[in-house]
C-alpha positions in Angstrom: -30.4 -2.7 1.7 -29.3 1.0 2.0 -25.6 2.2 2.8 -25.1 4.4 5.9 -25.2 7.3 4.2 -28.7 5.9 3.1 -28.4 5.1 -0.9 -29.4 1.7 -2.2 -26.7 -1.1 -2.5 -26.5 -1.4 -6.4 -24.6 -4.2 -8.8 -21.9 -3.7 -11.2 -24.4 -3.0 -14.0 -25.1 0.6 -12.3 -21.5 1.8 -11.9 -19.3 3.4 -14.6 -15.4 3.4 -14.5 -13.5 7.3 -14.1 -9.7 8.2 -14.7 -8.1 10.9 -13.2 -4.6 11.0 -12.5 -2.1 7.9 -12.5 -4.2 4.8 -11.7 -4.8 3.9 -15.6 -7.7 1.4 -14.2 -9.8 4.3 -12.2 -12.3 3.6 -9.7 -15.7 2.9 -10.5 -18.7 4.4 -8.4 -22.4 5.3 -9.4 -23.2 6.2 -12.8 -24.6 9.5 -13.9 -24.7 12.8 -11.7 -22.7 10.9 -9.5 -19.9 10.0 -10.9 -19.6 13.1 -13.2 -19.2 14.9 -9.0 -16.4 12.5 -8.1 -14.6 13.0 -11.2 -15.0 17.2 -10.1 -14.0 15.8 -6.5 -11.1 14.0 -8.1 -9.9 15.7 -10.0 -9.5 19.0 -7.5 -7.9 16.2 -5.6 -5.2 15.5 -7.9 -4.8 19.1 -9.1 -4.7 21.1 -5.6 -3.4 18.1 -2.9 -1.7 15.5 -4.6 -1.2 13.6 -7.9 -3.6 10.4 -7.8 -1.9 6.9 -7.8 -4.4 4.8 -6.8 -8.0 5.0 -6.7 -10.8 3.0 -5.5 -14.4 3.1 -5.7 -17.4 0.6 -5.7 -17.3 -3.3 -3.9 -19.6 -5.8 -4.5 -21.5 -7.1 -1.3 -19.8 -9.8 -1.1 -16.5 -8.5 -1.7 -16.9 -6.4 0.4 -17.3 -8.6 3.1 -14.5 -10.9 2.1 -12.1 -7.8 2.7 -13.5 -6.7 6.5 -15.0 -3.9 5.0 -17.7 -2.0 7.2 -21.9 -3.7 7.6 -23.1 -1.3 5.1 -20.5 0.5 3.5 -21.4 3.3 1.0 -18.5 1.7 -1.5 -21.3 -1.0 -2.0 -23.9 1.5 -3.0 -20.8 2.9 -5.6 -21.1 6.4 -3.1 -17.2 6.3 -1.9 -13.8 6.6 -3.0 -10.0 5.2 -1.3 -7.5 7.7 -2.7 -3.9 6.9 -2.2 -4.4 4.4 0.6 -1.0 3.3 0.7 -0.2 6.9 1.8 -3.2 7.7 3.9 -4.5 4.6 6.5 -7.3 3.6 7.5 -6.9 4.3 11.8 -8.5 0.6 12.7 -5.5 -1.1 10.6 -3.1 0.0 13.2 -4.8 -0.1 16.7 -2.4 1.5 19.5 -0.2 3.6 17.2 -0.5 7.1 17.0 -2.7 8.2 13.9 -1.0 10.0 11.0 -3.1 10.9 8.1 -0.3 11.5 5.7 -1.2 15.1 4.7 0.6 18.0 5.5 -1.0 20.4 7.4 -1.4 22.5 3.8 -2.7 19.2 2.1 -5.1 18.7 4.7 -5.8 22.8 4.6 -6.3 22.4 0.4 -8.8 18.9 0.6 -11.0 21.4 3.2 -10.8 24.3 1.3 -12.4 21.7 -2.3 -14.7 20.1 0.6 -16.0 23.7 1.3 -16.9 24.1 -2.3 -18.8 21.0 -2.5 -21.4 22.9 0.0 -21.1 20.0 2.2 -21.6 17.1 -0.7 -18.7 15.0 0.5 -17.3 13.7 4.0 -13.8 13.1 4.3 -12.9 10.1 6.5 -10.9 12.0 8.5 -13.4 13.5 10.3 -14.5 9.8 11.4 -14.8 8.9 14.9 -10.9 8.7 16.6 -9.9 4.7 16.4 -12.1 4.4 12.8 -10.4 8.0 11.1 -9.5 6.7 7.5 -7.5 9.8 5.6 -8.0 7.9 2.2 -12.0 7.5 2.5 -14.3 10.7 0.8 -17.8 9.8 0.7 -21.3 11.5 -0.5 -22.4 12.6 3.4 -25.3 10.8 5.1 -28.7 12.2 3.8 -27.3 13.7 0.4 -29.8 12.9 -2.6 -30.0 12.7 -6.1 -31.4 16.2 -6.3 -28.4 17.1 -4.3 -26.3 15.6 -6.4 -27.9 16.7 -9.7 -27.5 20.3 -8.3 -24.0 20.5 -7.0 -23.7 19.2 -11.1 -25.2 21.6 -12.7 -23.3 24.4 -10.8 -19.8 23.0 -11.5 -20.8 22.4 -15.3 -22.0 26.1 -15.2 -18.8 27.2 -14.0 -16.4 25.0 -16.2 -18.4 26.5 -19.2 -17.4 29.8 -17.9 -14.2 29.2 -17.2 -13.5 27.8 -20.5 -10.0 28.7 -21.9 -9.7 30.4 -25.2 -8.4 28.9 -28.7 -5.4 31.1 -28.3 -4.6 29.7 -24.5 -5.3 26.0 -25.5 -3.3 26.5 -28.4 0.2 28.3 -26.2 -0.8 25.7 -23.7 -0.2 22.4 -25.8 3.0 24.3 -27.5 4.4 25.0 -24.6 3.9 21.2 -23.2 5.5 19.7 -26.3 8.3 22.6 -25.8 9.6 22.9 -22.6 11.7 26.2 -22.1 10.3 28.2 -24.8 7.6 31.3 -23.5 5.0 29.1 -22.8 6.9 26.8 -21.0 5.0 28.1 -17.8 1.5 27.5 -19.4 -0.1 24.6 -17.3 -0.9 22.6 -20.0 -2.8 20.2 -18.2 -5.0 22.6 -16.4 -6.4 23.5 -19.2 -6.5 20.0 -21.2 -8.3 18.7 -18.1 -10.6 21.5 -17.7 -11.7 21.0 -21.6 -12.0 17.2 -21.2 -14.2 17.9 -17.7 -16.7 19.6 -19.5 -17.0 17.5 -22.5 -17.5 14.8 -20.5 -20.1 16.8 -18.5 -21.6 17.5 -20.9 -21.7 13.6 -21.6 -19.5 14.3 -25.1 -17.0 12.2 -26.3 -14.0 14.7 -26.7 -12.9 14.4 -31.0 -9.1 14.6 -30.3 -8.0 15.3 -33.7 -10.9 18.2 -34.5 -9.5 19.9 -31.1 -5.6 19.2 -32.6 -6.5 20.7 -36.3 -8.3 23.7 -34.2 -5.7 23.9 -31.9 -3.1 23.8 -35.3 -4.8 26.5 -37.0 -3.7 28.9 -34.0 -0.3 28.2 -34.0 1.9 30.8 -36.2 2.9 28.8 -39.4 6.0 26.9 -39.5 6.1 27.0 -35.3 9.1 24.9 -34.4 10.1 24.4 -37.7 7.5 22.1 -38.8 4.7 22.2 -41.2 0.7 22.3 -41.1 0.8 18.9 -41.0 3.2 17.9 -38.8 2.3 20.7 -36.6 -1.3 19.0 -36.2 -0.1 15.9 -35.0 2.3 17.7 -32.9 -0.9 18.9 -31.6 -2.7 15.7 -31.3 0.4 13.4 -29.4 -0.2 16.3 -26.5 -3.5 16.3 -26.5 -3.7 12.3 -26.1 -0.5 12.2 -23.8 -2.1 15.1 -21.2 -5.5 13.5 -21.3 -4.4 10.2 -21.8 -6.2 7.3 -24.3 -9.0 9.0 -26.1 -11.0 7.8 -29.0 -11.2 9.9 -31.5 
């Protein structure tokens, strides 16, 4: 059986789990090209709209249908996210109220403007029919394939790669996270931790936390906040892990 925006349903075997933001479980949705463009999608999300609290992705069939959810729902074919639902509700939940979405005008403005860069990958459920709008809900749109998919990939991985900070701003960046009030205070540490875990894992890499912490080390001037090599390096490597969260190393 196909979804409605026409991929196969699939089992839990063909999903994989992504983190971004504050929901430590993630959501999990098709494995592969995929999932590496939700994690983009997510992670504009969090970065440019909102910080992500709750995140959900693929249902099983029969879950699915235990929970009301839509005949044919592309979360079954691990094709669709629910991103802060608690703030963002789904229209049908509330027949004969007046729909609020629970953006601001310059949320709604800044999930358009990453929508517009996706060249027309995703659909936001806002732009469902009036009585089914669901603010929470981005999809892949109806008749977007793998090619698509594999494209839009490519193109972001492309540009992350260019984009790539240098030693010297990855190093001021995790200083100025571990030292709030100094120069580099204003440094947005995670921005660039992010963007350096985004393309590892594009490039399906595991990140090696404390090779990045002893590189990141050797940029620092010596004796930086009073502490040695050693300590500096670790310094280094609590930031790292803290921005990015668990990491094996």
């Amino acid at each position: 059986m196909t979804t409605l925006n026409g991929w196969p349903e699939v089992s839990e075997k063909a999903v994989t789990r992504i983190v971004v933001g504050g929901d430590k479980n993630g959501a999990t949705v098709l494995d592969g090209d995929v999932s590496r463009a939700f994690r983009w999608l997510l992670e504009q999300f969090h970065t440019r709209v909102e910080p992500i609290a709750e995140v959900n992705g693929w249902r099983s069939v029969a879950f699915n249908r235990q929970i009301g959810g839509a005949a044919r729902s592309n979360h079954t074919s691990g094709t669709a996210v629910d991103v802060n639902g608690g703030r963002h509700p789904f229209e049908a939940h509330h027949p004969g109220k007046r729909y609020s979405s629970g953006f601001t005008t310059a949320q709604e403005r800044a999930t358009r403007a990453i929508l517009r860069e996706a060249a027309g990958l995703f659909r936001w459920g806002l732009d469902f029919p009036v009585g089914r709008r669901d603010a929470m809900h981005f999809e892949l749109a109806n008749g977007t394939t793998r090619a698509d998919v594999a494209a839009f990939v490519a193109r972001i991985t492309e540009q992350q790669e260019d984009d790539m900070p240098t030693a010297d701003e990855i190093a001021r960046a995790v200083w100025g996270y571990k030292a709030p009030g100094t120069e580099t205070a204003n440094i947005d540490a995670h921005a660039h931790l992010r963007r350096i875990n985004g393309n590892a894992q594009a490039a399906a890499q595991a990140l090696d936390v404390k090779k990045l912490a002893a590189a990141l080390a050797g940029e620092l001037p010596a004796g930086t906040g009073g502490l040695s090599a050693a300590q500096t390096q670790k310094a280094c490597e609590a930031a790292i892990r803290k921005t990015l969260g668990s990491l094996d190393s």
